[in-house]
N, C-alpha and C positions, 0 to 999 in steps of 0.2 A: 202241561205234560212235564214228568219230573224223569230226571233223569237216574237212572240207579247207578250210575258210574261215579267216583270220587270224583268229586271238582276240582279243577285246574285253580290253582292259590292264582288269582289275577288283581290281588288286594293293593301290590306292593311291586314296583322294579326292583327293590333291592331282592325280595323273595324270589323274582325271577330273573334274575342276575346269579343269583345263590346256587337256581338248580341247574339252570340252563349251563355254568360253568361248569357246576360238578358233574354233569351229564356229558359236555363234553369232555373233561378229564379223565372221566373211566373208558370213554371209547377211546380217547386217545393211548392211554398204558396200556388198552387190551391192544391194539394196532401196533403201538410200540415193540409189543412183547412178540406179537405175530412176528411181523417181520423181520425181524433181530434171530428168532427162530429159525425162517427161509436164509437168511442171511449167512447164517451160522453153518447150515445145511450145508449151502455152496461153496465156501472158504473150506469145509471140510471134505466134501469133493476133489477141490482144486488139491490140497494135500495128497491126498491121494493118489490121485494123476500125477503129481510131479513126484512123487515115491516112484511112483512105476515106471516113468523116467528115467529116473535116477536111477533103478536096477536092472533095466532094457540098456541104460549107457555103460551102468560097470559091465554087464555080461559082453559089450562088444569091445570094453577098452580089455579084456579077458581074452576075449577070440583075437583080437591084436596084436598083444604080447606073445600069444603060441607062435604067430603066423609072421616074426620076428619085427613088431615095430613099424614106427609110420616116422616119418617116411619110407619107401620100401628104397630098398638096396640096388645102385645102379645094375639094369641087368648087360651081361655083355651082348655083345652084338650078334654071336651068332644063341641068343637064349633059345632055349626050348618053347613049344608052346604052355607046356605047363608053368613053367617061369614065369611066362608072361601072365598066364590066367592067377597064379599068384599073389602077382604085384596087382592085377586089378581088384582081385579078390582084397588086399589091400585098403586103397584104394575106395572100394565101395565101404567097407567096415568102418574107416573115418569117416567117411561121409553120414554112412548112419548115425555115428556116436558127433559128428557135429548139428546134425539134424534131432538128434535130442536134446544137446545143449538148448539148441533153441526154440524146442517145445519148453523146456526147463522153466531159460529164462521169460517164457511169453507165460506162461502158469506165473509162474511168482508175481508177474506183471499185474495180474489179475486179482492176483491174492492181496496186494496191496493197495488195488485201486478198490478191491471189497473193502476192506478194513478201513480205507479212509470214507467210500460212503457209509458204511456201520457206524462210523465216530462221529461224523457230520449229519446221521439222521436223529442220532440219539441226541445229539444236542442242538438239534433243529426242535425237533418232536417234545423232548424232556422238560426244552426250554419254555415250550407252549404249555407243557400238562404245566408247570409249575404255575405261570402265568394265569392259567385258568385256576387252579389249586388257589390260588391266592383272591382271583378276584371274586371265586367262590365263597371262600371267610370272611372278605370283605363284605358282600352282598348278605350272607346271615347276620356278619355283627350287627350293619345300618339296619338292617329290618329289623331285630332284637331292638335295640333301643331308640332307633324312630317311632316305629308303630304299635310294635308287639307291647312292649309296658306300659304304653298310651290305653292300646286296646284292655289290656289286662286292669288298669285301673279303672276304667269305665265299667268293665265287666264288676269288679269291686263295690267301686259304686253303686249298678243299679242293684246289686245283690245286698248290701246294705238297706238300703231306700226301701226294696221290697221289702224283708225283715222288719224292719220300722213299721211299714202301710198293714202286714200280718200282724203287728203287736195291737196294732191301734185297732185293726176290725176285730181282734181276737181280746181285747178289754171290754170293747164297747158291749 
């Protein structure tokens, strides 16, 4: 029973060395390129977020300076309640604009710990295609001139030999 599917080249290690790299080499740049994509996504996200930040903290360091400055102004002693609601109003406004600081700073944290796994997978990953890249040419060369010109010359040969054994039945 034959089979009608192309045969698997099983002649040679170097031949299977050859594809099985280069086989993995293309999944590995297609994964590469995947996830550098997702990568990319989220670093751009984080941007984003800490832009809105950063305009959530000017609009309160805004509403701060109307409502005159942080620290607020000792109140005297017999203040109003409004005075006092004020200074708390105050009071919470720093807080808010400190509480974004530290959304800020915790986003950039992140944006940085992306980028150094982005730089570390690319040359985790880059380092591997190449590796495979390489033992892949390698694996064509040695097959090319171990076997392949071996085989090529025999083919040579018996196509020779026949042409001969055709002269000789085709004189007789």
């Amino acid at each position: 029973m034959e089979s009608s599917s192309l045969p698997i080249p099983t002649d040679s290690l170097y031949k299977f060395v050859a594809l099985s790299t280069l086989t993995l080499f293309a999944f590995l740049i297609y994964t590469l390129d995947s996830r550098l994509f997702e990568l990319q996504n989220k670093i751009r996200r984080l941007q984003v977020d800490s832009m809105i930040a950063d305009a959530d903290k000017q609009s309160d360091e805004i509403k701060l300076k109307g409502r005159g400055g942080f620290p607020p102004k000792p109140l005297p002693e017999n203040a109003t309640p409004q005075q006092i609601a004020d200074d708390e109003g105050i009071i919470a406004i720093q807080d808010m604009i400190d509480a974004k600081i530290m959304e800020m700073n915790h986003l950039d944290i992140q944006q940085n710990g992306l980028r150094t796994y982005q730089l570390a997978y690319i040359l985790s990953l880059g380092g591997f295609a190449i590796l495979c890249l390489c033992a892949s040419i390698w694996g064509f060369w040695r097959w090319y001139h171990k076997i392949q010109k071996i085989e090529d010359r025999i083919l040579q040969l018996n196509l020779e030999k026949a042409e001969r054994e055709n002269k000789e039945t085709n004189s007789k």
